[in-house]
C-alpha positions as CSV (number, residue, x, y, z in Angstrom):
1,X,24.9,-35.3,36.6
2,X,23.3,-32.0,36.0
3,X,25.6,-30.9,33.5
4,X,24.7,-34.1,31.5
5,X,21.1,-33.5,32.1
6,X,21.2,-29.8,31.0
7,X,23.2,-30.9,27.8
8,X,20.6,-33.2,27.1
9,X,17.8,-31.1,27.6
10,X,20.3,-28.4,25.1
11,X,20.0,-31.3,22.3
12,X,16.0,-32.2,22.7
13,X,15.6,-28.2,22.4
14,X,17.4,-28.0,19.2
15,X,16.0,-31.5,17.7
16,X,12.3,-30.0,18.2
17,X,13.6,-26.7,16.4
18,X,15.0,-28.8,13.9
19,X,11.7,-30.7,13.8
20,X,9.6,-27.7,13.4
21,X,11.9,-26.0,10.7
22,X,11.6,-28.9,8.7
23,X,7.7,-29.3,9.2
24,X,7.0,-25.4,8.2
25,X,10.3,-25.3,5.4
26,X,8.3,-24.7,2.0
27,X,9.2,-27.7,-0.2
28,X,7.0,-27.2,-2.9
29,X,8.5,-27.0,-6.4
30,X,6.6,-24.0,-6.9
31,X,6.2,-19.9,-4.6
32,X,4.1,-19.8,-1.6
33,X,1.1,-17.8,-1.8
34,X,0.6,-15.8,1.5
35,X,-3.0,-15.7,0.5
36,X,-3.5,-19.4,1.4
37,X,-3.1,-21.3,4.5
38,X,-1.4,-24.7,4.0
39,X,-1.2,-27.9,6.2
40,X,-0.1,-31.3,6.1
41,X,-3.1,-34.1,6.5
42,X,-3.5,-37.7,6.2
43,X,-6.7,-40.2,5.4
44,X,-6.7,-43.9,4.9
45,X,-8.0,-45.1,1.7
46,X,-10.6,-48.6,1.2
47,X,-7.5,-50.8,0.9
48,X,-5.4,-49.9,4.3
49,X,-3.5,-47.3,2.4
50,X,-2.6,-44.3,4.1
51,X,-3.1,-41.0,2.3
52,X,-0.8,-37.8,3.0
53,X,-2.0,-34.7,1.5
54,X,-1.4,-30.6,1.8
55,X,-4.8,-29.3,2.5
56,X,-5.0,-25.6,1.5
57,X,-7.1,-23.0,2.8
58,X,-7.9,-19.3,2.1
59,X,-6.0,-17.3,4.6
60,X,-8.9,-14.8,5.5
61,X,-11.5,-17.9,5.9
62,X,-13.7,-17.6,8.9
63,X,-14.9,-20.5,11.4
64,X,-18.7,-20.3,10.2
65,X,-18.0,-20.2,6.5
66,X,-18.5,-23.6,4.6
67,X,-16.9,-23.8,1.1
68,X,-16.7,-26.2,-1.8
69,X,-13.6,-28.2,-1.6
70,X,-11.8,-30.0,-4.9
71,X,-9.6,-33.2,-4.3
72,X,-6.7,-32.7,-6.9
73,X,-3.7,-35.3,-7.8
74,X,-1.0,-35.8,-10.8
75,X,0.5,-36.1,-12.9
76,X,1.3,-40.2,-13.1
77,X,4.9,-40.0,-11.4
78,X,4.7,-36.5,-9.9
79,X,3.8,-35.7,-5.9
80,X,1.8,-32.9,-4.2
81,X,4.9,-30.8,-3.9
82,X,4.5,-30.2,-7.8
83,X,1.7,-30.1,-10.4
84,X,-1.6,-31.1,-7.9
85,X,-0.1,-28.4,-5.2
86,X,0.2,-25.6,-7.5
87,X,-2.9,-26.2,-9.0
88,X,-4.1,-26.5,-5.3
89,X,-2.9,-23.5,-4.2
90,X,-4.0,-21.2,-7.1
91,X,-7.7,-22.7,-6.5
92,X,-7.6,-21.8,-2.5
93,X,-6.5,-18.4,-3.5
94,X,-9.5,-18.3,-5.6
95,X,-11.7,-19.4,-2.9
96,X,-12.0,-22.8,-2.5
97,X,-11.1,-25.5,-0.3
98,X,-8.6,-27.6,-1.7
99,X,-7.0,-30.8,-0.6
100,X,-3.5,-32.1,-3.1
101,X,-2.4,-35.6,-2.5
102,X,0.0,-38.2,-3.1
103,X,-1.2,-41.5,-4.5
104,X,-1.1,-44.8,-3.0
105,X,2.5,-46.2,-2.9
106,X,4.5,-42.9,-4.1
107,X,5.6,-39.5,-2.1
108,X,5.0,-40.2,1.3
109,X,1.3,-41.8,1.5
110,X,1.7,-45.6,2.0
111,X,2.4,-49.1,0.8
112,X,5.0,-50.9,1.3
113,X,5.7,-51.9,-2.1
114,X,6.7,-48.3,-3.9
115,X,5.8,-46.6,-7.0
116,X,3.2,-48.9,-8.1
117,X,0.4,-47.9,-10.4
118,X,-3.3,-49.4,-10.1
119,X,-6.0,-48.4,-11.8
120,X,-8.4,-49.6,-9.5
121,X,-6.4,-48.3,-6.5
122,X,-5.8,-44.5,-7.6
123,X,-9.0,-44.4,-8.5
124,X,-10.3,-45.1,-5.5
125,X,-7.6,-42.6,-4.2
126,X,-9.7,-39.5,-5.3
127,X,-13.1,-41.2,-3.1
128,X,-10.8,-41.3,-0.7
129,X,-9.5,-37.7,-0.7
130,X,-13.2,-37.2,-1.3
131,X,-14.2,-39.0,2.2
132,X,-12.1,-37.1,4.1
133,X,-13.0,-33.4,2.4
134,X,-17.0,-34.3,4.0
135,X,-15.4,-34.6,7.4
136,X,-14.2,-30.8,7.5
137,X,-16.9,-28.4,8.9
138,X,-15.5,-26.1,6.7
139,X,-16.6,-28.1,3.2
140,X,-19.8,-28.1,1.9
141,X,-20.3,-32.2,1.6
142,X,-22.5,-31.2,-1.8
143,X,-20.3,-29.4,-3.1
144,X,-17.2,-31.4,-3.9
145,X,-15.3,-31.3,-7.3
146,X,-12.2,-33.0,-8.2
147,X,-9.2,-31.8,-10.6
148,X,-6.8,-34.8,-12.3
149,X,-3.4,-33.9,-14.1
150,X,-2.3,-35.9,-17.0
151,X,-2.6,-39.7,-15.7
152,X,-4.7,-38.8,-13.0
153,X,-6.8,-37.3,-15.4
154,X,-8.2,-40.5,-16.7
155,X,-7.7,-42.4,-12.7
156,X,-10.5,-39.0,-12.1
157,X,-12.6,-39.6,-15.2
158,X,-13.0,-43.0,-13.8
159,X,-13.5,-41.9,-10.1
160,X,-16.2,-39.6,-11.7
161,X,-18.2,-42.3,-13.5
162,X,-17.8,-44.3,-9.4
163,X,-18.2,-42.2,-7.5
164,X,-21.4,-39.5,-7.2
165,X,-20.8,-37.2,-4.9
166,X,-18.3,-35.6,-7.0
167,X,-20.5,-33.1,-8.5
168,X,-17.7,-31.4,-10.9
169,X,-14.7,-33.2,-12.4
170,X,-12.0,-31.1,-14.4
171,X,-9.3,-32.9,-16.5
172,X,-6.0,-30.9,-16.7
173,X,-3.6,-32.7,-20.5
174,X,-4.9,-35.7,-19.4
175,X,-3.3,-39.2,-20.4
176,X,-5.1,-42.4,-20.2
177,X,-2.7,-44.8,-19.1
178,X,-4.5,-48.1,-19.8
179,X,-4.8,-47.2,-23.0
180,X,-1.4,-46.2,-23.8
181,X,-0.4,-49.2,-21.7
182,X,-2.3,-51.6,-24.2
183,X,-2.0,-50.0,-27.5
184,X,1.2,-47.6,-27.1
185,X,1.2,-44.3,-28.4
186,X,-1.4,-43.3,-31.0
187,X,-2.8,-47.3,-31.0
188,X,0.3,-48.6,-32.8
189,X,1.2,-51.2,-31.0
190,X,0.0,-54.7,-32.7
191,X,-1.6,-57.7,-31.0
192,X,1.8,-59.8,-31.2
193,X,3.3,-56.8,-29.6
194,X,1.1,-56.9,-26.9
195,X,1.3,-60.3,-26.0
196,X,5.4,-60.1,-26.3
197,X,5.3,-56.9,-23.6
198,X,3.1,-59.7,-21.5
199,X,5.6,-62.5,-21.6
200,X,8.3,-60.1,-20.7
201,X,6.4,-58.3,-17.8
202,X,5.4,-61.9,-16.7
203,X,8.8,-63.2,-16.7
204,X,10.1,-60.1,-14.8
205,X,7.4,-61.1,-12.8
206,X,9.2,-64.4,-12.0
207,X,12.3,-63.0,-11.9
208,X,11.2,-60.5,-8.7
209,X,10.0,-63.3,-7.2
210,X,13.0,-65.6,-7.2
211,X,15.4,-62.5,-6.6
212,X,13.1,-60.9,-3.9
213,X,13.5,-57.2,-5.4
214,X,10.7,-55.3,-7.9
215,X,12.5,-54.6,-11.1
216,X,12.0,-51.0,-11.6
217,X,10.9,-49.1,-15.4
218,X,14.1,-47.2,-17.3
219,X,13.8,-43.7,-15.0
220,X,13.3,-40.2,-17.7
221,X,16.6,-39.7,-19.0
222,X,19.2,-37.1,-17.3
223,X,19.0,-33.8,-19.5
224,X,22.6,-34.4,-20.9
225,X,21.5,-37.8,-22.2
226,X,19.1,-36.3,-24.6
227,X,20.2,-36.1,-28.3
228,X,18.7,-35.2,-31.3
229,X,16.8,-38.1,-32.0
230,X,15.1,-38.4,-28.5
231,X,11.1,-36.9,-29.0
232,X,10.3,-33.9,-28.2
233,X,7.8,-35.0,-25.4
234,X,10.7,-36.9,-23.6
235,X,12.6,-33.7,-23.5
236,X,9.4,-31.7,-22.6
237,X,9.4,-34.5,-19.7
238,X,12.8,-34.3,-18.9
239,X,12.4,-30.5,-18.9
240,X,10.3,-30.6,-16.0
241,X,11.1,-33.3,-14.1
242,X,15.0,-33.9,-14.3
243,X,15.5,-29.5,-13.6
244,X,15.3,-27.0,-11.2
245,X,11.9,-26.4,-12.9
246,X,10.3,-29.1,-11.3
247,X,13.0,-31.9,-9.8
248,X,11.3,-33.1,-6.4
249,X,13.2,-35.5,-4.6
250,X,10.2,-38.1,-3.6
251,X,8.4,-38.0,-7.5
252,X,8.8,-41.3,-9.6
253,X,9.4,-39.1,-12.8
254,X,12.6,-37.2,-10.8
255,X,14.3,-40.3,-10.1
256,X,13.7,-43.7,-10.1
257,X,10.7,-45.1,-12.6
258,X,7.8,-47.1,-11.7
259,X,8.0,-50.7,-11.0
260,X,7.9,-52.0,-13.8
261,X,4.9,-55.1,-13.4
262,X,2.6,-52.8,-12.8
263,X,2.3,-52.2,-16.3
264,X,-0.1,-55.5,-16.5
265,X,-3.0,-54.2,-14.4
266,X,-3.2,-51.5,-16.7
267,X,-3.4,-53.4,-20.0
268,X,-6.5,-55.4,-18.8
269,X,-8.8,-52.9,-17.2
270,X,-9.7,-50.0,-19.5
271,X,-10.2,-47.2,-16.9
272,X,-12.8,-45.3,-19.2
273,X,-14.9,-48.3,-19.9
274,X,-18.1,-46.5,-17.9
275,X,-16.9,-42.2,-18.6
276,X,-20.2,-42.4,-20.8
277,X,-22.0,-42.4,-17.9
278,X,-20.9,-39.5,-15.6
279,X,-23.9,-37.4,-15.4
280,X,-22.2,-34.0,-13.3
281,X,-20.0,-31.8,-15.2
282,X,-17.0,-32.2,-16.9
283,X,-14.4,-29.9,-18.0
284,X,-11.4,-31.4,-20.0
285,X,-8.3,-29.0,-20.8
286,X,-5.6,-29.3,-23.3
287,X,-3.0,-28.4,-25.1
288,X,-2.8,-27.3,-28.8
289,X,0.3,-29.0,-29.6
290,X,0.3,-31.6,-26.9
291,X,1.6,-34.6,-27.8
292,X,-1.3,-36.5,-26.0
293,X,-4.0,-34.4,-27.2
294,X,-5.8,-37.1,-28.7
295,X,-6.2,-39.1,-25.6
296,X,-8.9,-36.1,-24.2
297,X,-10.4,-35.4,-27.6
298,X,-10.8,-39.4,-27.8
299,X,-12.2,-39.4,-24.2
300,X,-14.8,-36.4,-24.9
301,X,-16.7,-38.2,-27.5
302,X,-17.6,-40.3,-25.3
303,X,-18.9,-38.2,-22.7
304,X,-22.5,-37.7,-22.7
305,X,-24.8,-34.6,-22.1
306,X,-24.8,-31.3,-22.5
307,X,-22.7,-30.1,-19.1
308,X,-19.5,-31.2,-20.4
309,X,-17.0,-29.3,-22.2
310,X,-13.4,-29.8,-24.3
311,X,-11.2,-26.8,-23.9
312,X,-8.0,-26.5,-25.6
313,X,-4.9,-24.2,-25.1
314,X,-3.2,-22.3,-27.9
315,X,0.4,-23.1,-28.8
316,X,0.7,-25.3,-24.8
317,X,2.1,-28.6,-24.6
318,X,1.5,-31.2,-22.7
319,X,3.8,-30.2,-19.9
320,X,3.1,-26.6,-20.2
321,X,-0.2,-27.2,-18.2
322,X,2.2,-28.5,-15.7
323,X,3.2,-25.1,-14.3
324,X,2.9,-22.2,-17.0
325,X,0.8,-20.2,-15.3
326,X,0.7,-17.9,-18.3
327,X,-1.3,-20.8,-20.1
328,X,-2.8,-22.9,-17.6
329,X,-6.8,-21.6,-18.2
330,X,-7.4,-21.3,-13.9
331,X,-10.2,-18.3,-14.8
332,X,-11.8,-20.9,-16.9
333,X,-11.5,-23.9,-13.8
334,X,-12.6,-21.4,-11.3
335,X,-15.7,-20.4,-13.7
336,X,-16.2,-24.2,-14.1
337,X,-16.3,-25.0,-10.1
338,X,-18.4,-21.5,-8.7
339,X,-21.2,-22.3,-11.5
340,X,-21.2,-26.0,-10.9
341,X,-20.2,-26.6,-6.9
342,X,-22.9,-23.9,-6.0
């Protein structure tokens, strides 16, 4: 009996070392900054969602000090273990609180249905993030900024224009993914285009129902499947996403593409309907020669007042702002947040 009980108690030891390996095993797709302090959190969002999130701290940050925090997600596809958690960390290191989360329904926040998109849902994933950075005593509730990546960029835009206790908003090669939705790339998809990608998302619509499965979007191709003809952001993509560069095992643009319906909620609700009336700073970044350059020059027009500001990045593509940290502008972001969350 004893010799059963001590072998048990020999295979709980090494399950809770196994546990706590795992827990503190860095899994992030980019180096660990001794600098910064990092820990796993979770929130729960309007809709019953459950959040999960790396929360990132300066490592010399003392008790009594209260920063300003920034709530940072994206790109559309990715998880916190990529873009949002570099971008995280390199802001901590610079002195700020900083909180990078997984959306609703991908990496491992919640919903039961995966790798669905919502416009109304990620955006009310950054008020979320946003709730739970004013329960910290260590963040300054007034001074709260937020940071979007590609189609989070736009989901933040939008969360900006809701939601005003963000006081600062920067827009990393953001993509506006209603719009592309609706109109394709560069507007050139027609009217009778449109309403044929409806009567096919509506009939797969049917079709999930009868077969109860979600038909899931074509995934990126696998880098040996490109070919000459494929575009040059689809490689950019598949340069990221499908390598050692930036392959996560729990992103939507790794592996397995989004479902594929929830293409229709972003057709009918223009996230950018209401940008015109953010009043606190913006910042929007881009590249030169991104592909999707248009979709922040488009969106700055329409931005009102004289706190807001386009910058662009010489000779960086859209996925370069990902994780070049040769191009991506942070002395400009951190500029942006000390003068504006002060």
């Amino acid at each position: 009996m004893k010799s059963v009980l001590y072998t048990l108690l020999i295979l709980l030891i090494v399950g809770i070392a196994f546990f706590i390996y795992n827990c503190n095993k860095w899994d992030k797709t980019f180096e660990k900054n001794d600098n910064v302090k990092v820990k796993k959190v979770s929130f729960i969002n309007r809709y019953g969602v459950k959040l999960v999130g790396d929360l990132y701290t300066p490592k010399n940050l003392k008790k009594s000090e209260r920063l300003p925090a920034i709530a940072v997600s994206g790109p559309f596809g990715a998880v916190k273990e990529q873009v949002s958690g570099r971008y995280a960390q390199e802001m901590a290191n610079r002195g700020f609180i900083t909180l990078a989360f997984d959306p609703s329904f991908t990496g491992e926040s919640g919903g039961k249905i995966r790798d669905v998109a919502s416009p109304d849902i990620n955006t009310e994933d950054f008020s979320a993030a946003v709730d739970y950075l004013t329960t910290l005593p260590q963040v300054d509730e007034n001074k709260i900024g937020i940071i979007g990546i590609c189609g989070f960029g736009g989901f933040g835009l939008n969360a900006a224009a809701m939601d005003t206790r963000i006081k600062a908003t920067v827009t990393s090669t953001m993509y506006d993914m209603t719009r592309v939705s609706a109109k394709g790339y560069n507007d050139t998809m027609s009217k009778d285009e449109l309403y044929k990608l409806r009567e096919e998302l509506n009939n797969q619509r049917t079709k999930d129902a009868k077969s109860g499965t979600i038909a899931k979007s074509a995934p990126l191709p696998k880098p040996e499947e490109l070919s000459k003809d494929t575009p040059q952001f689809v490689k950019d993509y598949v340069n990221y996403y499908k390598t050692d560069r930036g392959f996560h095992k729990r992103s939507v643009g790794s592996n397995r593409g989004w479902n594929m319906t929830s293409t229709l909620s972003l057709i009918t609700q223009p996230i950018l309907a209401y940008s015109d009336t953010i009043k606190n700073p913006v910042l929007m970044i881009h590249g030169e020669k991104a592909h999707s350059r248009y979709f922040s020059e488009d969106a700055f027009k329409k931005l009102k007042g004289k706190n807001k500001e386009l910058y662009i990045v010489p000779n960086a593509n859209h996925t370069d702002l990902y994780d070049n940290m040769k191009k991506i502008p942070f002395n400009k972001i951190e500029e942006f947040f000390k003068k504006n969350l002060k």
